[in-house]
N, CA, C and O atoms as a printed pandas DataFrame, in Angstrom:
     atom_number atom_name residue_name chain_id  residue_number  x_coord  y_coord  z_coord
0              1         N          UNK        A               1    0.176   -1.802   23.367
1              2        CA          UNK        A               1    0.664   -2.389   22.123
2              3         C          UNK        A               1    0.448   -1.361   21.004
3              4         O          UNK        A               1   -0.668   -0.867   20.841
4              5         N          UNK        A               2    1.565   -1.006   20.177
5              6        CA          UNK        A               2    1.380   -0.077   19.013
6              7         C          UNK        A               2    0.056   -0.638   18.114
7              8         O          UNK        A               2   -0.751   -1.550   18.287
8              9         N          UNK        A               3    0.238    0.287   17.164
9             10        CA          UNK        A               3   -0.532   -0.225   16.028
10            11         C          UNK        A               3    0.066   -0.874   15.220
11            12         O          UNK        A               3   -0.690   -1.497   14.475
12            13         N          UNK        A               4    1.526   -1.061   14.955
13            14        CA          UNK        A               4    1.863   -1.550   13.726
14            15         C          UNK        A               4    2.104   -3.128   13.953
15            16         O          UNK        A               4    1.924   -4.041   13.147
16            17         N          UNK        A               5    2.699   -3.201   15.676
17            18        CA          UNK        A               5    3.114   -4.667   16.298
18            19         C          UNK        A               5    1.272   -5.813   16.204
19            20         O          UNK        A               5    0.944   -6.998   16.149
20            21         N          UNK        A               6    0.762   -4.759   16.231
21            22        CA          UNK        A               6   -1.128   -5.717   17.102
22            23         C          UNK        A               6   -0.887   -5.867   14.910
23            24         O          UNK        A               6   -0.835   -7.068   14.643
24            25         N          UNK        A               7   -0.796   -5.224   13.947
25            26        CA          UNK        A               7   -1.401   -5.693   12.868
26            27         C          UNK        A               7   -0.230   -6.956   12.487
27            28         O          UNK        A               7   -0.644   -7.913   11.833
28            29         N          UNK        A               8    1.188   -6.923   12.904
29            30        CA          UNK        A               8    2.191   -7.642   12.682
30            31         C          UNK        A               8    1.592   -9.232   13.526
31            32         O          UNK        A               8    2.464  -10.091   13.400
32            33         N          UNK        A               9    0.601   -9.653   14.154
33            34        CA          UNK        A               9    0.064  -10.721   15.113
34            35         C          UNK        A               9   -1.152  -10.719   14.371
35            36         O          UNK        A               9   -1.863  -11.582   14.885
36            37         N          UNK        A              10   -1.589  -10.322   13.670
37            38        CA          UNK        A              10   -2.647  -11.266   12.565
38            39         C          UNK        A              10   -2.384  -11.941   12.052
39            40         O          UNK        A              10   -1.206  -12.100   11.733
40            41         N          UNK        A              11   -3.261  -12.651   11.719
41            42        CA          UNK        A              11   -3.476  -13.734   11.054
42            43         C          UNK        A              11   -4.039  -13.266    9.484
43            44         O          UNK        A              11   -4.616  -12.221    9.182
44            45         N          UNK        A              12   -3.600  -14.606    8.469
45            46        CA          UNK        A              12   -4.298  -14.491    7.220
46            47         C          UNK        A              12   -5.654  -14.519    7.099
47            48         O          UNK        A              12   -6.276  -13.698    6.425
48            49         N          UNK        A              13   -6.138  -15.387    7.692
49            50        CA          UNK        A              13   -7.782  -15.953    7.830
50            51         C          UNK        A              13   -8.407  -14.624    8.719
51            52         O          UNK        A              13   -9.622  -14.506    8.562
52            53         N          UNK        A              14   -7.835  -13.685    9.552
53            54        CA          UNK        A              14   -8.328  -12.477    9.865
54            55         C          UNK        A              14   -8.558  -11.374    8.792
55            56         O          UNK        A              14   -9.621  -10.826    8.499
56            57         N          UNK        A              15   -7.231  -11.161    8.239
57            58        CA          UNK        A              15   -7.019  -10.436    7.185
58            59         C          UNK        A              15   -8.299  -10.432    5.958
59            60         O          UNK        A              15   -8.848   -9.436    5.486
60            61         N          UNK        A              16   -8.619  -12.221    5.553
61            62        CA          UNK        A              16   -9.152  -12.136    4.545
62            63         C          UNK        A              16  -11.081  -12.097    5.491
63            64         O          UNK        A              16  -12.088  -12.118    4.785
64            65         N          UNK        A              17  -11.173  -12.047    6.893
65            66        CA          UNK        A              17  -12.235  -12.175    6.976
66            67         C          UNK        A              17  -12.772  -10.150    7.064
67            68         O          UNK        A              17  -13.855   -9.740    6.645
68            69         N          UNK        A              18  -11.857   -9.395    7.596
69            70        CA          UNK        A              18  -12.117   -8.168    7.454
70            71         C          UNK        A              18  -12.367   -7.546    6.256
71            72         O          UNK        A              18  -13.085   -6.548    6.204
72            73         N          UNK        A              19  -11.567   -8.294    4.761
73            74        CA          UNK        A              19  -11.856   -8.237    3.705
74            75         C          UNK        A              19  -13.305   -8.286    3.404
75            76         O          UNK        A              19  -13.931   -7.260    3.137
76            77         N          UNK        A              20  -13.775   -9.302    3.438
77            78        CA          UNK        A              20  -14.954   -9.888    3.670
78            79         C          UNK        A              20  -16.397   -9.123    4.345
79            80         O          UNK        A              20  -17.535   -8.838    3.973
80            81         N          UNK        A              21  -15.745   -9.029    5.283
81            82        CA          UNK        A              21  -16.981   -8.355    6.089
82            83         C          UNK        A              21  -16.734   -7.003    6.303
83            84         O          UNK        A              21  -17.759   -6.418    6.654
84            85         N          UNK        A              22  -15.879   -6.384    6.231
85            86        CA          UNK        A              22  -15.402   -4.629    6.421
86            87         C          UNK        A              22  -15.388   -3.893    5.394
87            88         O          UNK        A              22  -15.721   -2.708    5.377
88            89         N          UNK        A              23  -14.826   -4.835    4.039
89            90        CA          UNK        A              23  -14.653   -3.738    2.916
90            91         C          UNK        A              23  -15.689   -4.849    1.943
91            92         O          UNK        A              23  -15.758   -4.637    0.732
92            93         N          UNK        A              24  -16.137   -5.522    2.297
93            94        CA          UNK        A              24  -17.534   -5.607    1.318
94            95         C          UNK        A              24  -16.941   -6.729    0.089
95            96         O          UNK        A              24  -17.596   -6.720   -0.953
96            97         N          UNK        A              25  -15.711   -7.717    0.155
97            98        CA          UNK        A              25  -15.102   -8.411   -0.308
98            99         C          UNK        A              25  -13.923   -7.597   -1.677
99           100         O          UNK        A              25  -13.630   -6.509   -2.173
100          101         N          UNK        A              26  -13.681   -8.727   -1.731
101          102        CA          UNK        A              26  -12.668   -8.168   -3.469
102          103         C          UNK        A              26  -12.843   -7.220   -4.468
103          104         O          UNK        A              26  -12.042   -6.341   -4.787
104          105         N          UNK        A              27  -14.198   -7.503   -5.059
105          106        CA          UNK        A              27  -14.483   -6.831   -5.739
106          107         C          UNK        A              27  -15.316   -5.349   -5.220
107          108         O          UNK        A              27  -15.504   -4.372   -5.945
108          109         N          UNK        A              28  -15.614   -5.445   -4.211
109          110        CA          UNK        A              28  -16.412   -3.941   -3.872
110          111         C          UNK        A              28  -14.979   -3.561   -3.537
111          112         O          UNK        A              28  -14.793   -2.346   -3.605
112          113         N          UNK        A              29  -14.183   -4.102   -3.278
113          114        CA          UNK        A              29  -12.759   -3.163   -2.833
114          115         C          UNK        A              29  -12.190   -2.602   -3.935
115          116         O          UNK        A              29  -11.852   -1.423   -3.837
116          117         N          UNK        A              30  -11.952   -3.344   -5.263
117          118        CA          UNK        A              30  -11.439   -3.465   -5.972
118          119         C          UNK        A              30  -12.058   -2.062   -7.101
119          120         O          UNK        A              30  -11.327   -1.355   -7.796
120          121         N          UNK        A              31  -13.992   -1.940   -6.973
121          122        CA          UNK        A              31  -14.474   -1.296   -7.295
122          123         C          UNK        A              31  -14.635    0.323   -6.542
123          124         O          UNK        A              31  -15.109    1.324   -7.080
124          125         N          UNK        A              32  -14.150    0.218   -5.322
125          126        CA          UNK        A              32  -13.924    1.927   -4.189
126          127         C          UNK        A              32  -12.344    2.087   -5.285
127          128         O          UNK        A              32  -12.007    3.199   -5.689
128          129         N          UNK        A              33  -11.687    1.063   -5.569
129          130        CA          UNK        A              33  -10.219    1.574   -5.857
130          131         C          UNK        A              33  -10.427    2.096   -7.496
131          132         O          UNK        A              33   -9.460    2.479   -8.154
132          133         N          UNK        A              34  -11.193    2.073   -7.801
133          134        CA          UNK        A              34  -11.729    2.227   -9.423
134          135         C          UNK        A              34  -10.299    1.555   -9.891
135          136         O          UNK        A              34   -9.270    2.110  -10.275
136          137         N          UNK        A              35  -10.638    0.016   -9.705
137          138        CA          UNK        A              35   -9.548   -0.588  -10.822
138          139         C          UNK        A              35  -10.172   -2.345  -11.002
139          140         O          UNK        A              35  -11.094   -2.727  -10.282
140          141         N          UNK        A              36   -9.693   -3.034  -11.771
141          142        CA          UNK        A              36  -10.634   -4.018  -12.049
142          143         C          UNK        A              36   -9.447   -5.598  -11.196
143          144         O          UNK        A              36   -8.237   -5.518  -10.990
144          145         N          UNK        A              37  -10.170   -6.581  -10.954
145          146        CA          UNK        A              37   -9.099   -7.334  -10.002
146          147         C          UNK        A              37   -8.632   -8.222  -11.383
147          148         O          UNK        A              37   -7.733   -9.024  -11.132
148          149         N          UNK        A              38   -9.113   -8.208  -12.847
149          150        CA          UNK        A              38   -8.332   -8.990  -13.538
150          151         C          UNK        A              38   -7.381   -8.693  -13.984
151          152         O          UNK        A              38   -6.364   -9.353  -14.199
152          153         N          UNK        A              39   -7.790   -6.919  -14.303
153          154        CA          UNK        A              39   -7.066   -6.166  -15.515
154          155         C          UNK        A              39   -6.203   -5.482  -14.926
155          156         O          UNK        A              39   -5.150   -5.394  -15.558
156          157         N          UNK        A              40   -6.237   -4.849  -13.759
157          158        CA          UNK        A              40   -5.413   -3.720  -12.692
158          159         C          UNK        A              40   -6.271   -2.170  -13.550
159          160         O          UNK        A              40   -7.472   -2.044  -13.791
160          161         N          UNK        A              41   -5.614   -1.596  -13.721
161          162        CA          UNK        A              41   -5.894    0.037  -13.555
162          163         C          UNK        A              41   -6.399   -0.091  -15.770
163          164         O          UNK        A              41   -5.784   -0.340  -16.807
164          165         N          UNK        A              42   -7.663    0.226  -15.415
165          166        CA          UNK        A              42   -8.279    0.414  -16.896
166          167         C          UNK        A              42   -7.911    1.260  -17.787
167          168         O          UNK        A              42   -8.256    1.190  -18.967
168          169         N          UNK        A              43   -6.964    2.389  -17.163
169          170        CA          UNK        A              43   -5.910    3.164  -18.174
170          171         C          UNK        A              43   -4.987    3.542  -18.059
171          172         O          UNK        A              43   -4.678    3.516  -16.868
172          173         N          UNK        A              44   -4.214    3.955  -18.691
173          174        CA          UNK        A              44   -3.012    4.130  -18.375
174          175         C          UNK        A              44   -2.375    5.534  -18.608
175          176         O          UNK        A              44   -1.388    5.786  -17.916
176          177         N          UNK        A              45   -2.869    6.622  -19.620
177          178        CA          UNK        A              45   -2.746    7.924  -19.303
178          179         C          UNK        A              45   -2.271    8.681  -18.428
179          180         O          UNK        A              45   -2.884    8.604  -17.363
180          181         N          UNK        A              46   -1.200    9.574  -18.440
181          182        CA          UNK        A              46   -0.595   10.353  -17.744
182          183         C          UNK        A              46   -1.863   11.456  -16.769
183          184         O          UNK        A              46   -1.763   11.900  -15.625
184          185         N          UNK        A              47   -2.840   11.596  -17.656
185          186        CA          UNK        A              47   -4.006   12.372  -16.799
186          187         C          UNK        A              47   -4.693   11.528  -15.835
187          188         O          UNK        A              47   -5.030   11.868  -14.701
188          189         N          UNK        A              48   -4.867   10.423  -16.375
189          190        CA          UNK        A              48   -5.921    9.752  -15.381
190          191         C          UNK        A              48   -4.485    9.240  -14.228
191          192         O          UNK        A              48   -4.498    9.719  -13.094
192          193         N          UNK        A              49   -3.582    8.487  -14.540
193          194        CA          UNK        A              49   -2.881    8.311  -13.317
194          195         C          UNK        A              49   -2.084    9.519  -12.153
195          196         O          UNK        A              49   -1.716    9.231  -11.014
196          197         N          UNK        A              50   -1.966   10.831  -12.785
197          198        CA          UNK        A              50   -2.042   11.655  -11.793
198          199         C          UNK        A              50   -3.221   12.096  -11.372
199          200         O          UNK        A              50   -3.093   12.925  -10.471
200          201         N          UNK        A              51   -4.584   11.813  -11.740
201          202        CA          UNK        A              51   -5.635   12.070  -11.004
202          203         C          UNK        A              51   -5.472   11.163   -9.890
203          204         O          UNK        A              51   -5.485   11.615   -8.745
204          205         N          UNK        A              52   -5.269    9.514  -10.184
205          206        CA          UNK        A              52   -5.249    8.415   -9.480
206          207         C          UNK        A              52   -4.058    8.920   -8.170
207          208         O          UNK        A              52   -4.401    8.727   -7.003
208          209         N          UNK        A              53   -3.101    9.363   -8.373
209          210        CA          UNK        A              53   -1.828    9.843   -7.404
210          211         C          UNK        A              53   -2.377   10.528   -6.169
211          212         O          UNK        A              53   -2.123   10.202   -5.010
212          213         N          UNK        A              54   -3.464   11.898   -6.716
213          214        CA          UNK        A              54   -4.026   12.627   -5.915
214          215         C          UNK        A              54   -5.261   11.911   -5.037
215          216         O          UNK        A              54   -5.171   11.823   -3.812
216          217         N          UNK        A              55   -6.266   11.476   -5.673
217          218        CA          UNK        A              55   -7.177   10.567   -4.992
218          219         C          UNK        A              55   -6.749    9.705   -3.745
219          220         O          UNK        A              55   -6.753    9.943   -2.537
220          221         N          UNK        A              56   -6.319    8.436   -4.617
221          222        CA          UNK        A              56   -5.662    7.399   -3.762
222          223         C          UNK        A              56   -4.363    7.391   -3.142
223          224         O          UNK        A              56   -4.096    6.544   -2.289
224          225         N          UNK        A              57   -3.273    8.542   -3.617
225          226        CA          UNK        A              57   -2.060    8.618   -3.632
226          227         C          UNK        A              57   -1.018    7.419   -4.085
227          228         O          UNK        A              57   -1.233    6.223   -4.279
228          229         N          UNK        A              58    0.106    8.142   -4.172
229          230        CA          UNK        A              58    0.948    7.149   -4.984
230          231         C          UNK        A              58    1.700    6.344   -4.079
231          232         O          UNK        A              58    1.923    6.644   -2.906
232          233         N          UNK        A              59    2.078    5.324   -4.655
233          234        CA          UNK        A              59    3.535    4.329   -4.221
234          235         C          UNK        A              59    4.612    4.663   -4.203
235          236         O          UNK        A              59    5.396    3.722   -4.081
236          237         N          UNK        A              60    5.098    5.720   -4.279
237          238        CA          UNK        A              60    6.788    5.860   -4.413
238          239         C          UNK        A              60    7.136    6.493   -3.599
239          240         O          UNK        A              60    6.450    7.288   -2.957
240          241         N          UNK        A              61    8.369    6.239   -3.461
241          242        CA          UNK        A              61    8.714    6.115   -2.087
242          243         C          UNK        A              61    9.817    7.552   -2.388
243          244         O          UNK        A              61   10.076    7.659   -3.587
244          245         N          UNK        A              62   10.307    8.354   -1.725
245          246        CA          UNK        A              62   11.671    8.948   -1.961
246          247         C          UNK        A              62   12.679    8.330   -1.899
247          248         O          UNK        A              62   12.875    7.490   -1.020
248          249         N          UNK        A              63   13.540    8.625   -2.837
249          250        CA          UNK        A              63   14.634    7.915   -3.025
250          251         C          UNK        A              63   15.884    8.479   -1.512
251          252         O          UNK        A              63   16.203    9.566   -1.030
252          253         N          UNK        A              64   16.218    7.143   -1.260
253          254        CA          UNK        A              64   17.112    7.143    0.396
254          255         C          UNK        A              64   18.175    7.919    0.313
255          256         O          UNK        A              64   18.877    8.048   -0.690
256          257         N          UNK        A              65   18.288    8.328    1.113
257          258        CA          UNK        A              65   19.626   10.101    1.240
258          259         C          UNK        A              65   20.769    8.974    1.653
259          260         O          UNK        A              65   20.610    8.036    2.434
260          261         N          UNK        A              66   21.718    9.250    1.066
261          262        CA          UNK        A              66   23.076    8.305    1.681
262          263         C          UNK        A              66   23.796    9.929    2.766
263          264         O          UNK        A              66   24.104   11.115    2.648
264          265         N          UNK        A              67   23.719    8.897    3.670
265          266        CA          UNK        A              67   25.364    9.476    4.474
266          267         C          UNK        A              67   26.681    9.021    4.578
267          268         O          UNK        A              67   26.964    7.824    4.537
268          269         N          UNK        A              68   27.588   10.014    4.724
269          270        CA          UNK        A              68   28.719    9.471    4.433
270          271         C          UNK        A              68   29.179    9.014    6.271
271          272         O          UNK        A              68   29.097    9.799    7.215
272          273         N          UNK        A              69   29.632    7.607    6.345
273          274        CA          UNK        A              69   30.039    7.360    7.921
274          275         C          UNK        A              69   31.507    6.869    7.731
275          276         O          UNK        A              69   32.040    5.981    7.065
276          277         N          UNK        A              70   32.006    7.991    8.754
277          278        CA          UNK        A              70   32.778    7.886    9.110
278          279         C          UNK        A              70   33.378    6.743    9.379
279          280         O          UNK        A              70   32.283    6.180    9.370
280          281         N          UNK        A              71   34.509    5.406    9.738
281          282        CA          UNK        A              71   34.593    4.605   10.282
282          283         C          UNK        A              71   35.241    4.737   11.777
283          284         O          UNK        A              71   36.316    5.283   12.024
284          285         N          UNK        A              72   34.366    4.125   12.720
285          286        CA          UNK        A              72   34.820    4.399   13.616
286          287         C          UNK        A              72   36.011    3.055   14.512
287          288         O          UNK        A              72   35.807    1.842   14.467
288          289         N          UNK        A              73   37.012    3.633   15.136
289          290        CA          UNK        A              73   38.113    2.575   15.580
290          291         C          UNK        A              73   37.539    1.852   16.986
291          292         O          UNK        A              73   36.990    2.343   17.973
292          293         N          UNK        A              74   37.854    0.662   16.692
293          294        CA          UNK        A              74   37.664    0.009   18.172
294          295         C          UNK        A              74   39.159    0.252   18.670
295          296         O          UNK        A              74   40.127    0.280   17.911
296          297         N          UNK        A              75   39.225    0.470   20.423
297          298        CA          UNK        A              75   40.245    1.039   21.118
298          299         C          UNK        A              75   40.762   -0.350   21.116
299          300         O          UNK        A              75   41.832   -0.611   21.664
């Protein structure tokens, strides 16, 4: 079984118990991510969020390459 199918067959109540017991709950998670769980990210600065990019890395995704397709004929 891959890795991505065995995490796709969890459960929520797993999810939140690894929370719990693996990463030390919400807030110790929340505190490794240096960000707060009420406020999100305590600044907003172009310096501190490309520090944040490099550390933790970012969310963005590359933007999707279009191809051009051909249409193909059914005989």
């Amino acid at each position: 079984m891959d890795i991505v199918e065995h995490y796709r067959q969890k459960t929520y109540a797993e999810d939140l118990e690894y929370l719990d017991n693996d990463l030390g709950g919400l807030e110790n998670l929340a505190s490794k991510l240096e960000t707060d769980v009420h406020n999100g990210i305590l600044t907003s600065t172009a310096e501190c969020l490309d520090k944040r990019d490099k550390q933790f890395g970012t969310n963005k995704k590359k933007p999707f390459k279009r191809t051009s397709k051909k249409p193909t004929l059914n005989p």
